[in-house]
C-alpha positions in Angstrom: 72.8 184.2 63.5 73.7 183.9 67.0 77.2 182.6 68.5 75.2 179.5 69.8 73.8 178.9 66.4 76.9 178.5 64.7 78.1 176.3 67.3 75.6 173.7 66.8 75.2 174.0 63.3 79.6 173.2 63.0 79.2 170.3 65.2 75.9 169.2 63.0 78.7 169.4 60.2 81.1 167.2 61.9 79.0 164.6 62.9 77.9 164.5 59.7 80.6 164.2 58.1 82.4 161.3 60.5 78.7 159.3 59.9 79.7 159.5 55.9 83.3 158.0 56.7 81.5 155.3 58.8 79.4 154.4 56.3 82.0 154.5 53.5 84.3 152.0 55.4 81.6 149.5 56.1 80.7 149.5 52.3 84.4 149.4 51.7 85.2 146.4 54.3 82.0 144.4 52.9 82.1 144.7 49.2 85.8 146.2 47.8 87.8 144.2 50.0 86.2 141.0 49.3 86.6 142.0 45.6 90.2 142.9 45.9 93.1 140.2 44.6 94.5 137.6 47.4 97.5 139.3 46.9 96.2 143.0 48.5 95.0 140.8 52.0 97.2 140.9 55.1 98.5 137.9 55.4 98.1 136.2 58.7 100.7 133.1 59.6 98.8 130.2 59.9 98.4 128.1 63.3 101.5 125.6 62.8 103.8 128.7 62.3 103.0 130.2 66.1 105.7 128.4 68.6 104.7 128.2 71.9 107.5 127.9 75.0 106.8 124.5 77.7 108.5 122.7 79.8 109.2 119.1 79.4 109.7 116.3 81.8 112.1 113.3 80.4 110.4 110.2 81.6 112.4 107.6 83.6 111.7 104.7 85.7 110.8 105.3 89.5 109.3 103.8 92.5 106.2 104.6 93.6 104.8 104.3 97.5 101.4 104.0 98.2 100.3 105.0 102.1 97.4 105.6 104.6 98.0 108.7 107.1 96.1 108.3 110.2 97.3 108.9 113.6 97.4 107.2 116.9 97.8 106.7 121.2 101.2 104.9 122.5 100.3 102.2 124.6 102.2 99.5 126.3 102.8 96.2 124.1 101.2 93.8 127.4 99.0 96.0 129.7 97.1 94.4 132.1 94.6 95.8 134.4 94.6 94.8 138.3 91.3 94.0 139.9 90.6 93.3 143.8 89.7 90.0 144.9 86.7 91.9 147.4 85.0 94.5 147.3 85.8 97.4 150.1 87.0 100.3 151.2 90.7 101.3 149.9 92.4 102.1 152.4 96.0 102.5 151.5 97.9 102.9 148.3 101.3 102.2 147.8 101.9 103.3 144.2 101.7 106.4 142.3 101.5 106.5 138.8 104.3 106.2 136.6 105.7 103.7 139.4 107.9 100.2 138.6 106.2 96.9 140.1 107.4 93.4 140.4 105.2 90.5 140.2 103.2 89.7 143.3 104.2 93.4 144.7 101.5 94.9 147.0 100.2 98.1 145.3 96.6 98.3 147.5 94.8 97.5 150.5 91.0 96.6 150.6 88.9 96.7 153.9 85.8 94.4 153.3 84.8 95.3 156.6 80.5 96.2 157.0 79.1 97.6 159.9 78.9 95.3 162.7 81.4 93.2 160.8 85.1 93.0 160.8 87.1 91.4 157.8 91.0 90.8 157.6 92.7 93.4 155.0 92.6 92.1 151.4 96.1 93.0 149.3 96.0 94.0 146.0 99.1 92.7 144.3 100.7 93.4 140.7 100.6 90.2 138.6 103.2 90.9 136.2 106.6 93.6 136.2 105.8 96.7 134.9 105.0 100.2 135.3 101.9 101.5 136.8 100.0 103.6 133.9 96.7 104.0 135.2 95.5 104.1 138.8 91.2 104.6 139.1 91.0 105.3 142.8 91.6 107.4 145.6 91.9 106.3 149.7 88.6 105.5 151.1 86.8 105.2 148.0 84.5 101.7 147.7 85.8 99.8 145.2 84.4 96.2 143.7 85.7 93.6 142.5 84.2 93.2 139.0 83.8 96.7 137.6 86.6 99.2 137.6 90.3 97.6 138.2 92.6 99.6 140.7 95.5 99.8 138.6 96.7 99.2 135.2 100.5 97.8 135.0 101.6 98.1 131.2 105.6 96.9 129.9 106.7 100.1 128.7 109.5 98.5 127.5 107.6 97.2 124.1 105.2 100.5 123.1 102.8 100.1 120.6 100.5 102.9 119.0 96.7 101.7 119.3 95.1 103.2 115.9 91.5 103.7 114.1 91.2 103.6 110.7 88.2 103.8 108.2 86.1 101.0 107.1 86.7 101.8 103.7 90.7 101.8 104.0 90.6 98.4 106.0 91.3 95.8 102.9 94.4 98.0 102.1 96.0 97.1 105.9 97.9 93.7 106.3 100.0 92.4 109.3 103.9 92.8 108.5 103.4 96.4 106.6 105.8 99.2 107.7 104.9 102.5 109.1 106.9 105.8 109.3 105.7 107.5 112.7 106.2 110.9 114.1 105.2 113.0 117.3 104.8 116.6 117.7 107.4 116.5 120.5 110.2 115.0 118.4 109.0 116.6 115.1 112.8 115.9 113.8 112.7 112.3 114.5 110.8 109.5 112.5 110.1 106.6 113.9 109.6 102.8 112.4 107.1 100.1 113.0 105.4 97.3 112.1 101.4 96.5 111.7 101.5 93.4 114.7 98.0 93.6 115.1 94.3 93.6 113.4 91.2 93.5 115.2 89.0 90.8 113.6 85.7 93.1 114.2 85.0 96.3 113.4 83.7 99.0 116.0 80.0 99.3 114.6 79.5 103.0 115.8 82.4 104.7 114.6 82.9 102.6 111.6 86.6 101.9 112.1 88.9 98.9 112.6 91.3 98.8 115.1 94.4 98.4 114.4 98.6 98.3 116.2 101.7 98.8 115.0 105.0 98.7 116.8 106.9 100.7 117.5 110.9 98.9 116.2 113.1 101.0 118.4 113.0 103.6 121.5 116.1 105.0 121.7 116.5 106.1 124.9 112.6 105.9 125.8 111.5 109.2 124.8 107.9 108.0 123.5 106.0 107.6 126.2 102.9 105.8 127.1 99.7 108.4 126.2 101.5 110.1 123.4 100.2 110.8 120.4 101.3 110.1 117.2 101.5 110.6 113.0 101.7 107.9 111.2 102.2 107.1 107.7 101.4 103.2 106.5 103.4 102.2 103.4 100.4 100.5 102.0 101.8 99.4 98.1 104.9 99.5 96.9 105.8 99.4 93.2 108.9 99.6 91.4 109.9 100.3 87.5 107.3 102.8 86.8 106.1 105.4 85.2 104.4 108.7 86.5 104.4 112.0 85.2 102.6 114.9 87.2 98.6 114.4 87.9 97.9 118.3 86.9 99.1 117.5 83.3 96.7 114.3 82.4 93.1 115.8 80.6 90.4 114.1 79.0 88.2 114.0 76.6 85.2 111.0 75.0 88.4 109.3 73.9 89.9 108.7 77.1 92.9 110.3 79.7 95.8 112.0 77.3 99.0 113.9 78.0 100.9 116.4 75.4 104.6 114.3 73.9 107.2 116.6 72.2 107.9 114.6 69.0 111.6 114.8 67.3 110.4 118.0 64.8 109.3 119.6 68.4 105.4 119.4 67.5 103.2 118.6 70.4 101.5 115.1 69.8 98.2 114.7 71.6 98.7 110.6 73.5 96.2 108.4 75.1 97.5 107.1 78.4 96.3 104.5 80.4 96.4 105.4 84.4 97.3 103.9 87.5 97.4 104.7 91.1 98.0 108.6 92.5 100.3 109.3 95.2 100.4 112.9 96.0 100.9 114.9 93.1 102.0 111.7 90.9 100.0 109.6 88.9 101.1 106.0 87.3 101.0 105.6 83.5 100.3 101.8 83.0 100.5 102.5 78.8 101.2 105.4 76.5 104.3 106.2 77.6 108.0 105.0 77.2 111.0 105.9 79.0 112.9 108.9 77.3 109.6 110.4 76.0 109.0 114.4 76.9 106.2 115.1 78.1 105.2 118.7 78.5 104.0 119.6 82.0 103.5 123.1 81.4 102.2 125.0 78.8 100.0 122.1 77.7 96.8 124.0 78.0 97.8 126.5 74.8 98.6 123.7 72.7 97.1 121.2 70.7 98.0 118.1 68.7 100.1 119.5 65.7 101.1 122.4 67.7 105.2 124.0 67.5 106.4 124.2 70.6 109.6 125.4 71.7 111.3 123.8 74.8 112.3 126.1 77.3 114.0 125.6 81.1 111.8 128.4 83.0 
């Protein structure tokens, strides 16, 4: 017999030999061990006996502070714009933006004047005190009387921000609410205001209501007209409640639930009842009392029954 043949036929052995010891531990898994007395099984500890490690949260009273975030343009409290009484030429100018007027103060010069016609000068004058914030023409362009005003004089000394906000938001806005506003330039600063202002119709192609807020305070006038600003409308608030953290509330057919550690540290399965979400809070209304623990993490290996073991990590 060859070298090669008494290779194959050793591993032919083998393999038949590790089929046999296959074979006998099936039969023996299916049939002896079944057979054998309770007291030969591994024991395995039941469920109740495996402790799990969560973290609690001790429930206690709070406030909770409902808001909008949308953002908005400064604008002058009392803006008017200035309009001709003729329509002309413009021949002079004697503003520049960013300018103070008086009342009655001559900020442009019209020249009604046609060909084969000559017309005394018609004065533009400033009907309030203010500061010029918009100017819409250039010297020796025509300008009317009716359609685009020469000037806009605003009192910067009362700003306002000039917002938009969603049709579906507008029954949570009210005159008198508070707003927390910021600005990109003074990202260190917030600012306070109130809602003074609602428009009573809402703007049909965007969908949005118009609304202003003012602004309580400029220290030092650093907003400016034009600017653009965060803000952050306290929309609801309520105090005395209850609110544990949104990622911890599940469900199931029987309603919302959140995980309790009872007094014999066992994890008790309770139906909640909830309220609004701010952030990453949600209100309980019922199911909860003050002093309860409720797990907020490590709820997802545990069940109702289950041994936990209250950790700080």
């Amino acid at each position: 017999m060859s070298d090669t043949q008494t290779k194959h036929k050793k591993t032919g052995i083998v393999l038949t030999l590790l089929l046999i010891a296959l074979a006998a531990w099936i039969v023996y898994s299916f049939f002896f061990k079944e057979a054998a007395p309770s007291g030969m099984d591994r024991k395995m500890p039941p469920d109740s006996e495996i402790v799990y490690p969560v973290n609690v949260e001790v429930i206690d009273e709070s406030i909770m502070i409902d808001y909008l975030k949308f953002n908005g343009d400064v604008v002058a409290a009392k803006s008017i714009s200035i309009y001709p009484d003729i329509s002309g030429v413009l021949t002079s100018l004697n503003v520049s933006l960013g300018d103070y007027v008086t009342e009655g103060e001559v900020i442009a010069q019209i020249d009604p004047s046609q060909p084969g016609q000559t017309y005394s000068v018609n004065q533009v004058t400033s009907t309030i005190d203010g500061t010029i914030t918009d100017l819409s023409f250039d010297v020796g362009d025509t300008v009317t009387s009716t359609t685009v005003p020469v000037a806009t004089v605003g009192d910067l000394k009362d700003l306002e921000l000039e917002c938009r906000i969603s049709e579906k938001y507008m029954s949570a806005v009210a005159l008198g609410q508070t707003a927390e506003i910021t600005f990109i330039s003074y990202d260190d600063i917030t600012f306070s205001g109130t809602v003074v202002e609602i428009s009573p119709v809402l703007d049909a192609s965007s969908r949005t209501l118009v609304i202003r807020i003012a602004l309580d305070e400029n220290t030092g006038n650093i907003v400016k007209s034009g600017m653009f600003g965060s803000v952050r409308l306290i929309t609801k608030i309520k105090e005395n409640t209850i609110s544990v953290p949104s990622t911890i509330v599940s469900s199931d057919d029987n309603g919302s639930f959140v995980y309790v550690v009872s007094d014999d540290n066992t994890a008790v399965r309770t139906y909640v009842e909830t309220g609004i979400q701010v952030d990453d809070r949600i209100e309980i209304l019922s199911g909860l009392e003050v002093g309860d623990s409720v797990i907020i993490r490590g709820q997802s290996m545990v069940q109702d029954g289950t041994v936990v073991n209250i950790t700080e990590d």
